[in-house]
C-alpha positions as CSV (number, residue, x, y, z in Angstrom):
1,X,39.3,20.0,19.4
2,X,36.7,19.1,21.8
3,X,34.3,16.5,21.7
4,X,31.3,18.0,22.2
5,X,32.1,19.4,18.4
6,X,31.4,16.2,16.8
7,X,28.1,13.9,16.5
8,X,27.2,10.4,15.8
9,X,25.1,10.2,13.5
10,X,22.1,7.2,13.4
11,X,22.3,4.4,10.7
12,X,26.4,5.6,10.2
13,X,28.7,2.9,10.6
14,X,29.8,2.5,14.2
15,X,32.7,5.0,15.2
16,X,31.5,7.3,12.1
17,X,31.0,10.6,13.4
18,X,31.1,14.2,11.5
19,X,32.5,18.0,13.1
20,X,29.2,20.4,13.6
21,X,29.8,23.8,12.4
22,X,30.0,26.2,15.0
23,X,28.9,29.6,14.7
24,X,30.2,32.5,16.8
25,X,28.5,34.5,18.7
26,X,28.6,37.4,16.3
27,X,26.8,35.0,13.8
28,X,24.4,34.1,15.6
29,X,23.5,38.0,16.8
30,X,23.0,38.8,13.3
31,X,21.2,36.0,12.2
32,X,18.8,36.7,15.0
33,X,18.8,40.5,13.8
34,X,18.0,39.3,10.4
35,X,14.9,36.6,12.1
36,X,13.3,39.3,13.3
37,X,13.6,41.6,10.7
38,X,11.9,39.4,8.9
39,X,9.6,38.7,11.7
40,X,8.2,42.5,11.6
41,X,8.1,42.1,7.8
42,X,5.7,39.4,8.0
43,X,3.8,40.7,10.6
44,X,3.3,44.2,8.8
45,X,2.2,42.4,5.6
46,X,-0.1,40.0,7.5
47,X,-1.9,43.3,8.7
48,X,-2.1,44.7,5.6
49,X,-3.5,41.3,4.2
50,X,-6.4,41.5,6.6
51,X,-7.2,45.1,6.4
52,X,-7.7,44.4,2.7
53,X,-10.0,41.7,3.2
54,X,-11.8,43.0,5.7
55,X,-12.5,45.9,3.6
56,X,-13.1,44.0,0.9
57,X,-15.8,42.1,2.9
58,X,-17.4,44.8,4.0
59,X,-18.2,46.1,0.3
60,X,-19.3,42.7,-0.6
61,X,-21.7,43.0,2.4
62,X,-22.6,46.5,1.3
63,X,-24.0,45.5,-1.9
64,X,-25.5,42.7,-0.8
65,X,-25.8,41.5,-4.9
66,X,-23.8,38.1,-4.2
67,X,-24.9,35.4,-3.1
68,X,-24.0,31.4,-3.8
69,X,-27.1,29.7,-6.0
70,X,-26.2,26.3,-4.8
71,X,-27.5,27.2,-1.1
72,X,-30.5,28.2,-2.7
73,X,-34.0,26.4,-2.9
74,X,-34.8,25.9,-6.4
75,X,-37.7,24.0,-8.2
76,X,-37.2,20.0,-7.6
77,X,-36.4,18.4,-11.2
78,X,-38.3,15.1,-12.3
79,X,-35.2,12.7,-11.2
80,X,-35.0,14.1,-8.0
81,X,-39.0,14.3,-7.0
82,X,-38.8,10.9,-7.8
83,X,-36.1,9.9,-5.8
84,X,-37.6,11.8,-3.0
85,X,-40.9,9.6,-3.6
86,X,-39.1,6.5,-3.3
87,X,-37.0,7.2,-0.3
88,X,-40.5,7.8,1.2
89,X,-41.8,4.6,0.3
90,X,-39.0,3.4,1.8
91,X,-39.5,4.8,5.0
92,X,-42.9,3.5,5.2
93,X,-42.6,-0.2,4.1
């Protein structure tokens, strides 16, 4: 055994320490085969992700139809010309 295996863990009891696992090389080679399978995976569906949106922006755009109501400018209602009146008078006492 060698003692750069084990580790001391924080808050154990003094002298408490537990064996790592160690992985061989071969291990590790194919886990890092599998990572970047993955990797490309990702990648190729990230592409895919914003090709779709960007084509689906670009209809939106094309009909032009949609557009949020709550950025519009609509008629003032009676509660809020009169709150717009008093801030006024507000400003000017």
């Amino acid at each position: 055994m060698n003692v750069n295996d084990f580790v001391i863990l924080p808050g154990s009891k003094a002298g408490t320490s537990v064996r790592l696992k160690t992985k061989t090389v071969k291990e590790l080679q194919l886990e890092k085969v599998q990572l970047e399978t993955e990797n490309i995976e990702m990648e190729k569906r990230l592409r895919q992700l914003q090709s779709n949106m960007s084509r689906e922006k670009e209809e939106r755009r094309k009909l032009g139809a949609y557009h949020w109501k709550s950025g519009q400018a609509g008629p003032r209602t009676t509660q809020a010309r009169v709150l717009a009146q008093n801030n006024e008078n507000r400003k000017k006492v």
